[in-house]
N, CA, C and O of each residue as an XYZ file, in Angstrom:
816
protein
N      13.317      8.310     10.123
C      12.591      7.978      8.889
C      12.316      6.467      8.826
O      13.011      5.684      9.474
N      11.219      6.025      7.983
C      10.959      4.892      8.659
C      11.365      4.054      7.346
O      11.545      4.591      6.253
N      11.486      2.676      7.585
C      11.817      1.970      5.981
C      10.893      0.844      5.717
O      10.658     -0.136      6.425
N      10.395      1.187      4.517
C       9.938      0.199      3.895
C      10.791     -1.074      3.105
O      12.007     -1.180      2.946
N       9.754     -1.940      2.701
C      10.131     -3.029      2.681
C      10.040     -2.880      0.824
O       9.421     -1.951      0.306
N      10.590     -3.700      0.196
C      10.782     -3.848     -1.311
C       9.230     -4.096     -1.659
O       8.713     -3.464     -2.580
N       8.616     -4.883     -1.023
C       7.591     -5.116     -1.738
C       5.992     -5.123     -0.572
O       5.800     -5.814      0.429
N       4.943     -3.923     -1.311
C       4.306     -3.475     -0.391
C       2.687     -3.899     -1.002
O       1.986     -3.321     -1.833
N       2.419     -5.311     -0.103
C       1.066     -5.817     -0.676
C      -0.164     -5.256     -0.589
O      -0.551     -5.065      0.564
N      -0.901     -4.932     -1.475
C      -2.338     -4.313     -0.924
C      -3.390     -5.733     -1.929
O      -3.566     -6.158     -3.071
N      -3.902     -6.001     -0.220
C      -5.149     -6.659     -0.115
C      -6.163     -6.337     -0.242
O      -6.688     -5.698      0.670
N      -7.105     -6.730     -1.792
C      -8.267     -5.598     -1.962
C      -9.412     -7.024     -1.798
O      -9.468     -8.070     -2.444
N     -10.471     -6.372     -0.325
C     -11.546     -7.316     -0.348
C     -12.255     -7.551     -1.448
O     -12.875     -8.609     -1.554
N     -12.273     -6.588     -2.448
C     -12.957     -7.067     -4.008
C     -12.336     -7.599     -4.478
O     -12.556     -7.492     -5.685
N     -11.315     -8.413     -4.213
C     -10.403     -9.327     -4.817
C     -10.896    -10.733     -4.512
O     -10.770    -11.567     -5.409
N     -11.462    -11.109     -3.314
C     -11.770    -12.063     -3.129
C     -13.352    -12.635     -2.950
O     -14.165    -11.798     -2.559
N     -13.759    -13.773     -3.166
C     -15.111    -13.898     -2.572
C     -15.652    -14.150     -1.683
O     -16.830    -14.506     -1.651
N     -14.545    -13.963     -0.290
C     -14.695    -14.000      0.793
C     -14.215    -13.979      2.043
O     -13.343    -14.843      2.143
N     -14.397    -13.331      3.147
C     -13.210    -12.745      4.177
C     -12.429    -14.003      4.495
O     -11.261    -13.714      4.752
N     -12.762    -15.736      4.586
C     -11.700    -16.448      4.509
C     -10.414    -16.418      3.294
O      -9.251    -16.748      3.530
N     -10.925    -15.951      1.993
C      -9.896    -16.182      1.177
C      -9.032    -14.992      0.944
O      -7.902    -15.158      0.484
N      -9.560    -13.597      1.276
C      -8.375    -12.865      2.050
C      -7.697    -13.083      3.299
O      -6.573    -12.588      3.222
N      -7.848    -13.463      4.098
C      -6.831    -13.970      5.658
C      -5.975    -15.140      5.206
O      -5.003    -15.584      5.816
N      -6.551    -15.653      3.859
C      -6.007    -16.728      3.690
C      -4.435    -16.399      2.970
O      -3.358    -16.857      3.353
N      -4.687    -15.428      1.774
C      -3.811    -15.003      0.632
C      -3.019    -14.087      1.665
O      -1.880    -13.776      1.318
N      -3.518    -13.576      2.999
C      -2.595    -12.399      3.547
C      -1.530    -13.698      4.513
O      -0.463    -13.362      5.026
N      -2.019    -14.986      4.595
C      -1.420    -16.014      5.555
C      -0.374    -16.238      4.790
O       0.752    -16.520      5.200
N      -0.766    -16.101      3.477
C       0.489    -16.900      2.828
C       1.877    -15.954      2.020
O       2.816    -16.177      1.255
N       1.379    -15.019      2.632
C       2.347    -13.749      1.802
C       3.234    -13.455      3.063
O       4.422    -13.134      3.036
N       2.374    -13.635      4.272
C       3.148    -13.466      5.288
C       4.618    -14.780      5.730
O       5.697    -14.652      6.309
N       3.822    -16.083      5.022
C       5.042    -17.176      5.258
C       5.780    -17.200      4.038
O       6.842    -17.820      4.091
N       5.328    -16.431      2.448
C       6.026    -16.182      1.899
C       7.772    -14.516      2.265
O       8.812    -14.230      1.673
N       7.130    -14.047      3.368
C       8.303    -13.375      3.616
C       8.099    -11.695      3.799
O       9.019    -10.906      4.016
N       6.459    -11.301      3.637
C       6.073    -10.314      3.512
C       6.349     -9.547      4.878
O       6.312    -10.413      5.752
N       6.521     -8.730      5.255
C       6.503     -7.865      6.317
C       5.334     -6.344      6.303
O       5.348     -5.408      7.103
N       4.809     -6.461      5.627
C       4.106     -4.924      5.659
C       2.943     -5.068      4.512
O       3.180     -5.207      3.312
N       1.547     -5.005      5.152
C       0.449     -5.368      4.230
C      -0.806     -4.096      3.933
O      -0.677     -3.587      5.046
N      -1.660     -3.419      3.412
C      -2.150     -2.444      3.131
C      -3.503     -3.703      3.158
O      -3.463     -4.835      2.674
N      -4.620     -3.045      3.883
C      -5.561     -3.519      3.825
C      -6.913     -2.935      2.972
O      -7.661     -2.517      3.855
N      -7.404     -2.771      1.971
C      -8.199     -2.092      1.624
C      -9.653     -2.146      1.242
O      -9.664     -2.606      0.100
N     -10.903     -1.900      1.638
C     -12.054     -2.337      1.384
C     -13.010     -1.141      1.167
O     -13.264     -0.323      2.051
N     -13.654     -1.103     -0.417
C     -13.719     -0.244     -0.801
C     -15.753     -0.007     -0.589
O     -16.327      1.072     -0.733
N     -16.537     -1.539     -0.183
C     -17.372     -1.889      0.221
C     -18.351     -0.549      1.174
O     -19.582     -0.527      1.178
N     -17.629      0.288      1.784
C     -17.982      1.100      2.676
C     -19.035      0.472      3.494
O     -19.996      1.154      3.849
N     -18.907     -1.139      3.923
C     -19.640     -1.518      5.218
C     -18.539     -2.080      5.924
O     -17.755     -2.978      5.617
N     -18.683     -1.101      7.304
C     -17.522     -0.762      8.373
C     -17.878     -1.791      8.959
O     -16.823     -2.382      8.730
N     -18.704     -2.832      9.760
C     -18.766     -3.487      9.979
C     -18.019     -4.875      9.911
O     -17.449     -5.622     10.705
N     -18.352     -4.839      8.362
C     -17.871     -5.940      7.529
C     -16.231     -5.462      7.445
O     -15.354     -6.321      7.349
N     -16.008     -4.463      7.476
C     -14.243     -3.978      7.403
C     -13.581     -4.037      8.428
O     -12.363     -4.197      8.345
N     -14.318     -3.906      9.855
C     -13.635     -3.719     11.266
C     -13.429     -5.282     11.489
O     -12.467     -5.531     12.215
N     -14.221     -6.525     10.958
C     -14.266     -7.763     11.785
C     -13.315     -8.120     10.475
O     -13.074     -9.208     10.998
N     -12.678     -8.169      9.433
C     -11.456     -8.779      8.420
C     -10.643     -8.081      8.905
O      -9.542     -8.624      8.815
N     -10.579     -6.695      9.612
C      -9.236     -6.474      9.782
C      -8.877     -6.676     11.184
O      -7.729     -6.739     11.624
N      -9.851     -6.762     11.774
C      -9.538     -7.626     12.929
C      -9.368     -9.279     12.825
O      -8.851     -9.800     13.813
N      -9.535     -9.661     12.346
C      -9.060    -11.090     12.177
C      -7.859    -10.624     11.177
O      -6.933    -11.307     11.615
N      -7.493    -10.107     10.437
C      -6.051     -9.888      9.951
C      -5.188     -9.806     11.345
O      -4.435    -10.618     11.882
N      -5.497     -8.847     11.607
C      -4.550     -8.423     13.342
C      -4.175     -9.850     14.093
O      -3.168    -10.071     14.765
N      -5.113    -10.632     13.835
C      -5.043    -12.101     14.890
C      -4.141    -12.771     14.125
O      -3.104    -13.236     14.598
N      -4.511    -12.876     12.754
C      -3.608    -14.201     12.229
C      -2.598    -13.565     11.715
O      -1.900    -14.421     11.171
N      -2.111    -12.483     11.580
C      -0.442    -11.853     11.113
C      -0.177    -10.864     11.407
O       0.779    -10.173     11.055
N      -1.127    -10.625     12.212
C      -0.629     -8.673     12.771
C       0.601     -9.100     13.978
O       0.979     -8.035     14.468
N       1.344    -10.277     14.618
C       2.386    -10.094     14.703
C       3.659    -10.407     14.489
O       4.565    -10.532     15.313
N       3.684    -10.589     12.713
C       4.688    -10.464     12.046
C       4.710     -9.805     10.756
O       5.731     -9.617     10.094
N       3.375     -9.418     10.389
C       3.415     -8.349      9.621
C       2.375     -6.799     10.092
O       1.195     -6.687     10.424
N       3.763     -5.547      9.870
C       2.714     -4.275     10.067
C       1.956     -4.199      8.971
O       2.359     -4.300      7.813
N       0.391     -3.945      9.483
C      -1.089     -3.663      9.162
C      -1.434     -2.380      8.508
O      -1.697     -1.667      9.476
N      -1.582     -1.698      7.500
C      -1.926     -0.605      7.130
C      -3.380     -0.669      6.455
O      -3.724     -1.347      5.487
N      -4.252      0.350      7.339
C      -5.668      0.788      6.976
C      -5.831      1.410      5.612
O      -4.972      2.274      5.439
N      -6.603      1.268      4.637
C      -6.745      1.516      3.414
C      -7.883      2.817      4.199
O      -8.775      2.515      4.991
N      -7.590      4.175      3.770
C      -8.791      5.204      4.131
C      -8.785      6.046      5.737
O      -8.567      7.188      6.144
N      -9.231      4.478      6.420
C     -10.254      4.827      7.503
C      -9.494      5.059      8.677
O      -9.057      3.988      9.098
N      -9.218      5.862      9.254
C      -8.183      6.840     10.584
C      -9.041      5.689     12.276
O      -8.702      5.235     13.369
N      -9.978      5.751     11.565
C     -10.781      5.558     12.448
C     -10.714      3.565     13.154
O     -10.459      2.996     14.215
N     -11.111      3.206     11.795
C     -10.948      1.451     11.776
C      -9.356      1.170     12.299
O      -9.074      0.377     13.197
N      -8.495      1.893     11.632
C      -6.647      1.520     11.938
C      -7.133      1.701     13.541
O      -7.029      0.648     14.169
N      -7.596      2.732     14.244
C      -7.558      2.859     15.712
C      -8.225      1.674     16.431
O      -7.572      1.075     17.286
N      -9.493      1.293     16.141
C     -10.215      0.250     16.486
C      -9.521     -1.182     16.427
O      -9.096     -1.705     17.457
N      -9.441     -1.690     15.400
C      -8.497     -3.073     14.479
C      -7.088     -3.196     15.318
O      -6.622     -4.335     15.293
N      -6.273     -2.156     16.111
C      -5.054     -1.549     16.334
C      -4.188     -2.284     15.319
O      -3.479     -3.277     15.484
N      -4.428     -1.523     14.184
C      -3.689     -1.660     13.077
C      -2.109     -0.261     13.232
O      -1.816      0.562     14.099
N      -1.541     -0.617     12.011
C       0.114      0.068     12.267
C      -0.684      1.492     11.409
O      -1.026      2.323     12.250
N      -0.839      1.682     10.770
C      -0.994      2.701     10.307
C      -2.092      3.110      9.097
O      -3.105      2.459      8.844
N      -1.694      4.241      8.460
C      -3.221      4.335      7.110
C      -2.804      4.911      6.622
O      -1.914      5.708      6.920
N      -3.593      4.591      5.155
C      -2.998      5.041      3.991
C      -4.544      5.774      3.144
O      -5.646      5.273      2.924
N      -3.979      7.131      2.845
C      -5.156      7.902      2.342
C      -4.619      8.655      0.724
O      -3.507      9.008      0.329
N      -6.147      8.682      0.005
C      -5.865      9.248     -1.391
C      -5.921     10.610     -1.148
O      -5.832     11.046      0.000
N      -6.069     11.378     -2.187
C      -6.209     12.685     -2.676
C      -7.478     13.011     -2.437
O      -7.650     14.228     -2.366
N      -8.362     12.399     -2.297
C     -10.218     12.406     -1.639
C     -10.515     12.284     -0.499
O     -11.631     12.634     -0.116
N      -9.590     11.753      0.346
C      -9.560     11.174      1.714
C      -9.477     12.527      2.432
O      -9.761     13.611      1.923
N      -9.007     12.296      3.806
C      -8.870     13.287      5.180
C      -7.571     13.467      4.583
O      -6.683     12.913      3.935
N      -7.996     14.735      5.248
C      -6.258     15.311      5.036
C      -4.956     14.843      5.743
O      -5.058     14.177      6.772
N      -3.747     15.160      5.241
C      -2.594     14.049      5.943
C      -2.781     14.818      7.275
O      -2.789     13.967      8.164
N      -2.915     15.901      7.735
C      -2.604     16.322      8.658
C      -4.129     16.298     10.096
O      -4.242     16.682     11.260
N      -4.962     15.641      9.123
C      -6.296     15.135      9.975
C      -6.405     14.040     10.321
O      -7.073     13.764     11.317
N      -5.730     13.047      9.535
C      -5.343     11.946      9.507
C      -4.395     11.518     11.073
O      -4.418     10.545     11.828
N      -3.568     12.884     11.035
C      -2.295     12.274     11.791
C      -2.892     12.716     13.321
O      -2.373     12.124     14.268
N      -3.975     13.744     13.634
C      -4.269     14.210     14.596
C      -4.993     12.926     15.165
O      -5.043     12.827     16.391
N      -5.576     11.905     14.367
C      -6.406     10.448     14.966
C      -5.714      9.981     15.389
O      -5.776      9.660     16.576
N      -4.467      9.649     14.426
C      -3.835      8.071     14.747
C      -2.792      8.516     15.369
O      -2.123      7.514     15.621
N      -2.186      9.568     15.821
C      -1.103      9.808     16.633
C      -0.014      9.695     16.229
O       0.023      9.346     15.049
N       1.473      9.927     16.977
C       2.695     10.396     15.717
C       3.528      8.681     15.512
O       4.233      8.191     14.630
N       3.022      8.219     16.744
C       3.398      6.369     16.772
C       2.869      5.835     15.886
O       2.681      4.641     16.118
N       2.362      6.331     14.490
C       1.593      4.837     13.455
C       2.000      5.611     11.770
O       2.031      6.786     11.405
N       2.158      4.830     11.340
C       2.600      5.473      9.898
C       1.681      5.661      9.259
O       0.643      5.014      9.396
N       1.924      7.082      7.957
C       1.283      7.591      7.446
C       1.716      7.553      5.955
O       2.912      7.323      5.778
N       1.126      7.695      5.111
C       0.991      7.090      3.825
C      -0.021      8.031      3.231
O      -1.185      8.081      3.630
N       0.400      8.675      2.394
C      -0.015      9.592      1.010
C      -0.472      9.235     -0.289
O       0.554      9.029     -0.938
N      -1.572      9.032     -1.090
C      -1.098      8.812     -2.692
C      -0.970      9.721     -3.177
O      -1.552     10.649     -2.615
N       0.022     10.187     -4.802
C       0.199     11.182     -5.589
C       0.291     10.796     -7.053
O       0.809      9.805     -7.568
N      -0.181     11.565     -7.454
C      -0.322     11.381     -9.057
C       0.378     12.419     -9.864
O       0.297     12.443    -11.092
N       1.116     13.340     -9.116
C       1.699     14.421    -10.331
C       3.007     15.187     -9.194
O       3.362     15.065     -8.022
N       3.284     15.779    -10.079
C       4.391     16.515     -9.275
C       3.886     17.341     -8.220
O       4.274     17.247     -7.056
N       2.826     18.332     -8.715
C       2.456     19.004     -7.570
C       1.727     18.363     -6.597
O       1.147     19.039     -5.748
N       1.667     17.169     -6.589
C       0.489     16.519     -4.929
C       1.983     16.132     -4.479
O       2.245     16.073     -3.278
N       3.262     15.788     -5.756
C       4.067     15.522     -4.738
C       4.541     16.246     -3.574
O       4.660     15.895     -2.400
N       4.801     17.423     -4.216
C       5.587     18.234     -3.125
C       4.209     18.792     -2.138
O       4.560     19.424     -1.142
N       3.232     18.678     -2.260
C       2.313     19.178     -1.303
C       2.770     18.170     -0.696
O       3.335     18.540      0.333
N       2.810     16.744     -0.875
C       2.271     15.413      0.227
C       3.697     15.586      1.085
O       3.797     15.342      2.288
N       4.790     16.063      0.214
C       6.428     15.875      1.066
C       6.229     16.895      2.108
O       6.777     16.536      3.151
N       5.513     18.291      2.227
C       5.201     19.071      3.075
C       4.379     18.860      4.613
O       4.402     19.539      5.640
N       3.449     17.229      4.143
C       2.849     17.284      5.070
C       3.728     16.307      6.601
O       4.926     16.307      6.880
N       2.750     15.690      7.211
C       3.359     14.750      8.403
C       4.054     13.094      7.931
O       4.747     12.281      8.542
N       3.390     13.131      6.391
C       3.458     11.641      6.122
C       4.501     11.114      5.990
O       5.304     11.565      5.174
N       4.832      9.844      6.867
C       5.724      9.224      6.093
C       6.415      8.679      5.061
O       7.602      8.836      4.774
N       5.310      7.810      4.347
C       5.903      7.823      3.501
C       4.932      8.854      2.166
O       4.032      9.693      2.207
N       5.551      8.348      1.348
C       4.515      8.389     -0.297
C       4.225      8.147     -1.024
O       5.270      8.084     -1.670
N       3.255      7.797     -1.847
C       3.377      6.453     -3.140
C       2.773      7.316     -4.477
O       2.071      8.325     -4.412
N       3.128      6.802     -5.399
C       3.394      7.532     -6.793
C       2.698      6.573     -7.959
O       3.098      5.437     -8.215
N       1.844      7.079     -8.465
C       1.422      6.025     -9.851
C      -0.568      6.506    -10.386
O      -1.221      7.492    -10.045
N      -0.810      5.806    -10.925
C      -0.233      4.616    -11.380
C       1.043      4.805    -12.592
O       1.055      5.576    -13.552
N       1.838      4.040    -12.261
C       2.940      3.837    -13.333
C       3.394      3.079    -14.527
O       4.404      3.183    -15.224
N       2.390      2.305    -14.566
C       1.688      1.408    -15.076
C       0.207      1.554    -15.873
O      -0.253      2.657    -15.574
N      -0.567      0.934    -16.649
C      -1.812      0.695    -16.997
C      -2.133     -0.262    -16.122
O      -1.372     -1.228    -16.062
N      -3.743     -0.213    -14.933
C      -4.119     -0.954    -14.491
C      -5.273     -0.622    -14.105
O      -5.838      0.470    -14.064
N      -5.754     -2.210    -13.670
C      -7.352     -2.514    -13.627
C      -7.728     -2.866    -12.327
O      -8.858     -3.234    -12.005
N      -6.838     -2.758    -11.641
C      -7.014     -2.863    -10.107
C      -8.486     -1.170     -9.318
O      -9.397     -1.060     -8.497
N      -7.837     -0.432    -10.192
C      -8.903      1.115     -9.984
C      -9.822      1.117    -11.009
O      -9.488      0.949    -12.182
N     -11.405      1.365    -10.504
C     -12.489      1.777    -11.867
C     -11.832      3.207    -12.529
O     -11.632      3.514    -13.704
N     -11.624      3.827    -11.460
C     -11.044      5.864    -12.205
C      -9.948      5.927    -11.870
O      -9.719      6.658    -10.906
N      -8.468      4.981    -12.703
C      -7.393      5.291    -12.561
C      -6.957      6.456    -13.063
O      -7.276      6.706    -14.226
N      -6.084      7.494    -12.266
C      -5.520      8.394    -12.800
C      -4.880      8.138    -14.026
O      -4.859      6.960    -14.382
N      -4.371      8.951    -14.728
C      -3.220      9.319    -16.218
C      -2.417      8.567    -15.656
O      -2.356      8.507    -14.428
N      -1.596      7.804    -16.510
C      -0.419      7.036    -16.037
C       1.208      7.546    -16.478
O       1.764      7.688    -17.567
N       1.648      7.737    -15.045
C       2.689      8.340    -14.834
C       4.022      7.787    -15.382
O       4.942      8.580    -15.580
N       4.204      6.246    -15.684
C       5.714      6.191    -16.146
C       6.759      5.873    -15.413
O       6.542      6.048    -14.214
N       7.917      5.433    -15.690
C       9.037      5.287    -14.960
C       9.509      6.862    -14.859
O       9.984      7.129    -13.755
N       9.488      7.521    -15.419
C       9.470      9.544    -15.936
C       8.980      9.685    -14.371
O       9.763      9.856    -13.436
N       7.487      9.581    -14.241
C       6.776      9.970    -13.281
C       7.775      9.298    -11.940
O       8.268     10.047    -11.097
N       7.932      8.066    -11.917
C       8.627      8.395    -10.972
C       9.796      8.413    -10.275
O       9.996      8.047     -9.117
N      10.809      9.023    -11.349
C      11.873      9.362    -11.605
C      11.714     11.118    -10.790
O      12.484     11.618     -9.970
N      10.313     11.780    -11.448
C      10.582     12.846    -11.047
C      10.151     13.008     -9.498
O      10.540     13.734     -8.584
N       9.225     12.058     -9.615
C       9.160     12.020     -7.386
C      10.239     12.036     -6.752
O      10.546     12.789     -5.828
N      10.952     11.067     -7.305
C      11.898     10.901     -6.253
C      13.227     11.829     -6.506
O      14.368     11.649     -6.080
N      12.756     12.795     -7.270
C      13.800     13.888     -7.294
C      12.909     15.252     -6.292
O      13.562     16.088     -5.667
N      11.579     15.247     -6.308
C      10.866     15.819     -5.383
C      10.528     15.843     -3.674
O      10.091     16.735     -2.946
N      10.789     14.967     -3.511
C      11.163     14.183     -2.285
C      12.162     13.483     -1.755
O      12.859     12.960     -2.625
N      12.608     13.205     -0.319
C      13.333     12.650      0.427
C      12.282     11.745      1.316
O      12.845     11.637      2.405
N      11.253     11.169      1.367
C      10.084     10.832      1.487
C      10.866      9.488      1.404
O      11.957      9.593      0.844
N      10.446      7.942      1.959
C      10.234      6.783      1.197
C       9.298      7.192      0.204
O       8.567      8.178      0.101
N       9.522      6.098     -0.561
C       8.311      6.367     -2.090
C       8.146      5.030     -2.706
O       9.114      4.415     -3.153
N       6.694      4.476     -2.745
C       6.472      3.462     -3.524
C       5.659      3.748     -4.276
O       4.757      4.579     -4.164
N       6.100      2.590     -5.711
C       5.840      3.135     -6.708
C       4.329      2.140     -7.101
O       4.513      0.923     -7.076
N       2.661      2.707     -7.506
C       1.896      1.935     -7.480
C       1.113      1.827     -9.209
O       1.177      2.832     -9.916
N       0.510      0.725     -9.675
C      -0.037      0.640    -11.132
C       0.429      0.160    -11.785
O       1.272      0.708    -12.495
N       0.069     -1.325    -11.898
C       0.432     -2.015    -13.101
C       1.255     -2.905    -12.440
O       1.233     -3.956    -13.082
N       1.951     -2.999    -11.500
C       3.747     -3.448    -11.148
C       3.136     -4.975    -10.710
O       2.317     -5.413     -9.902
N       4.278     -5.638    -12.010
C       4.188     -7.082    -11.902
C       6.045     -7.444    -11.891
O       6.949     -6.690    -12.252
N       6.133     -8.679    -11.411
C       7.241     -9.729    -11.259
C       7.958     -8.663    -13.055
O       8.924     -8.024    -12.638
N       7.849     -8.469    -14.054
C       8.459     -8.682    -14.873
C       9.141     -6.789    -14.733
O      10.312     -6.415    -14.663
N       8.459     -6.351    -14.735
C       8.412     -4.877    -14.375
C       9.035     -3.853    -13.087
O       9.492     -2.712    -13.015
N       8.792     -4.853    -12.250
C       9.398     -4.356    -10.559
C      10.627     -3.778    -10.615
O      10.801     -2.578    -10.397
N      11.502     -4.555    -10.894
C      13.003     -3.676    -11.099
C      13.130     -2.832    -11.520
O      13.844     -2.027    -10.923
N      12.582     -2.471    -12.715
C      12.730     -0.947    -13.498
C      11.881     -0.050    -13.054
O      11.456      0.784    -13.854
N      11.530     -0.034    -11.934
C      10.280      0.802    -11.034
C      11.232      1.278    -10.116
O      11.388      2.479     -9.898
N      12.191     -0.049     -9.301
C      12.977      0.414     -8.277
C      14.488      0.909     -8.874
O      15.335      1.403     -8.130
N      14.623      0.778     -9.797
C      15.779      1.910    -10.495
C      15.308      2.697    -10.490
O      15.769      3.545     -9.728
N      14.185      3.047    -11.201
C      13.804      4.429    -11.380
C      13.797      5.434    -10.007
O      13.940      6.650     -9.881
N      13.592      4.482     -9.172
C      14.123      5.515     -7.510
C      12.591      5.167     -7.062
O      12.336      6.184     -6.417
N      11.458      4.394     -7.004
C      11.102      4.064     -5.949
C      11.765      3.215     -4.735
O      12.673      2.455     -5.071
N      11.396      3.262     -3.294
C      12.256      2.391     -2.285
C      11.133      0.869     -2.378
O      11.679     -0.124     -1.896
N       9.723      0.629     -2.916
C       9.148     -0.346     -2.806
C       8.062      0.256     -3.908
O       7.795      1.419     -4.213
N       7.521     -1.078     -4.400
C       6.108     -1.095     -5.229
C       5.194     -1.971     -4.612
O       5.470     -2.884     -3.833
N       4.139     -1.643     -4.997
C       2.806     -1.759     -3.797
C       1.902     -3.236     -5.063
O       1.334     -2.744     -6.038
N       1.878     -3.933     -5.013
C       1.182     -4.904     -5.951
C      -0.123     -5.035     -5.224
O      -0.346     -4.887     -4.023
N      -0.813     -5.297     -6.050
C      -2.621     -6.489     -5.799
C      -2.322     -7.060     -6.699
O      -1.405     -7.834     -6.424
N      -2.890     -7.139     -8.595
C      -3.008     -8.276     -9.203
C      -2.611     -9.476     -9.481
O      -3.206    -10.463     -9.913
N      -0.602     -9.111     -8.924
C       0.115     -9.987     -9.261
C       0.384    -11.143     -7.900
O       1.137    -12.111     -7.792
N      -0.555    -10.553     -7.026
C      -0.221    -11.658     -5.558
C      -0.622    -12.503     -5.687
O      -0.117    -13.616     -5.545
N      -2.359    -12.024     -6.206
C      -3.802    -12.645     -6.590
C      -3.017    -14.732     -6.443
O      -2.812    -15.530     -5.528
N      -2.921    -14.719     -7.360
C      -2.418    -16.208     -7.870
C      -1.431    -17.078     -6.695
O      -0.234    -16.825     -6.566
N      -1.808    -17.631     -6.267
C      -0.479    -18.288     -5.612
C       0.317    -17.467     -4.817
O       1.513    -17.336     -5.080
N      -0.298    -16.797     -3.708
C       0.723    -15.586     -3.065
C       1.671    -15.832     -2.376
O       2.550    -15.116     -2.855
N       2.135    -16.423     -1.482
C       2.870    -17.013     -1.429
C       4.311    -17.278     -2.348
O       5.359    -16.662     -2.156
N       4.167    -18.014     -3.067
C       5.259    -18.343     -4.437
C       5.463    -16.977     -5.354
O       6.416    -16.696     -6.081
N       4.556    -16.410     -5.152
C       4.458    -15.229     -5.993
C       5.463    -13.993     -5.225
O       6.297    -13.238     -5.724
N       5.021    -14.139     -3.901
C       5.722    -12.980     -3.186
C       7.080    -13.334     -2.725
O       7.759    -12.638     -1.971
N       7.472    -14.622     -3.302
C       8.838    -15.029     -3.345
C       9.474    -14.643     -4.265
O      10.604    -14.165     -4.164
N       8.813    -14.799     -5.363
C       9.240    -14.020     -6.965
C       9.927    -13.123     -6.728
O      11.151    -13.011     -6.797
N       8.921    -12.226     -6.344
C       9.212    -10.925     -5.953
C      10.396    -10.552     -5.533
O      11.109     -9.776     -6.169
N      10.812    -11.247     -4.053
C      11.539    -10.489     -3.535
C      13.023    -10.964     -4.127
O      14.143    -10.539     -3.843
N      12.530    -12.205     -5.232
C      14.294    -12.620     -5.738
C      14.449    -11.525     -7.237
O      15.536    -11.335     -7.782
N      13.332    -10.991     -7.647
C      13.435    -10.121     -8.499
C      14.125     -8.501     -8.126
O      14.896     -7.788     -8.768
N      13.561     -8.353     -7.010
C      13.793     -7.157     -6.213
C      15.026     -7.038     -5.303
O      15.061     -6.009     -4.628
N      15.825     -7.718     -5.191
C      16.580     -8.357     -4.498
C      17.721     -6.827     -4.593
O      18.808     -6.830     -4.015
């Protein structure tokens, strides 16, 4: 079983205004202490997604593992660590026939029943939320709660991170509640680096 890390960054290219100032915020999360980054670009020009995550791969792909937001396909190309797919995406088990049993796999779930479907499938891990109110998604699901994922992790033996909303003030009572890590964007945004230090003395 594989382990995650306390704190699981997702880099959203609509976050920034430009592929330098994501490589930049992923440079500094990585000398802030990060080990494991989610890349995500919601743009659907592959082009423009294969050459940032290939320059991710150059400047920290070897000290932090790389996870593909979606695309089975780009993680293979980029030779990124693994991918992470929604409830709209390829299936976990179409997913896993691309990228092979060497790269991690990553689920989202929003309710009890995607949980135990997603614990059924190949994936490694699983992530749960939003748990939180957040503005990171235009069509965020219903928001699940520390409840919500209290009851995942009574549904699973899965790692499980917990995603929506999760800031520096909040994190701890996410990882009581029985997630093993929470997945941030808004709160990196600022100063990532110093920020993802926060973190891990909060999470500690």
């Amino acid at each position: 079983m594989i382990v995650l890390p306390r704190l699981y960054p997702i880099l959203d290219a609509g976050c920034f205004p430009n592929a330098l100032g994501l490589i930049t915020a992923a440079e500094e999360l990585a000398s802030g202490g990060v080990t494991l980054i989610q890349y995500r670009n919601k743009s659907g020009n592959a082009r423009a997604m294969l050459e940032q995550a290939r320059e991710l791969k150059r400047e920290v792909g070897s000290t932090v593992k790389l996870i593909m937001n979606d695309r089975a396909d780009l993680c293979l190309v980029a030779e990124f660590d693994g991918v992470h797919v929604g409830q709209d995406d390829l299936s976990p088990e179409s997913v896993r026939g691309i990228i092979g049993a060497g790269s991690w796999l990553g689920v989202s779930t929003h309710n009890p029943e995607q949980v135990q479907e997603a614990d059924g499938t190949s994936a490694d891990y699983l992530a749960i939320g939003p748990v939180f109110s957040t503005s990171s998604k235009e069509r965020a699901d219903p928001v699940v709660g520390l409840e919500g994922v209290r009851r995942a992790r009574q549904l699973t033996g899965k790692p499980l991170v917990a995603i929506g909303g999760i800031t520096r003030a909040n994190a701890a009572s996410v990882i009581e509640a029985g997630a093993d890590s929470v997945a941030v964007i808004s709160d990196l945004l600022r100063e990532p680096r110093k920020s993802a230090e926060e973190f891990f003395r909060v999470l500690r």
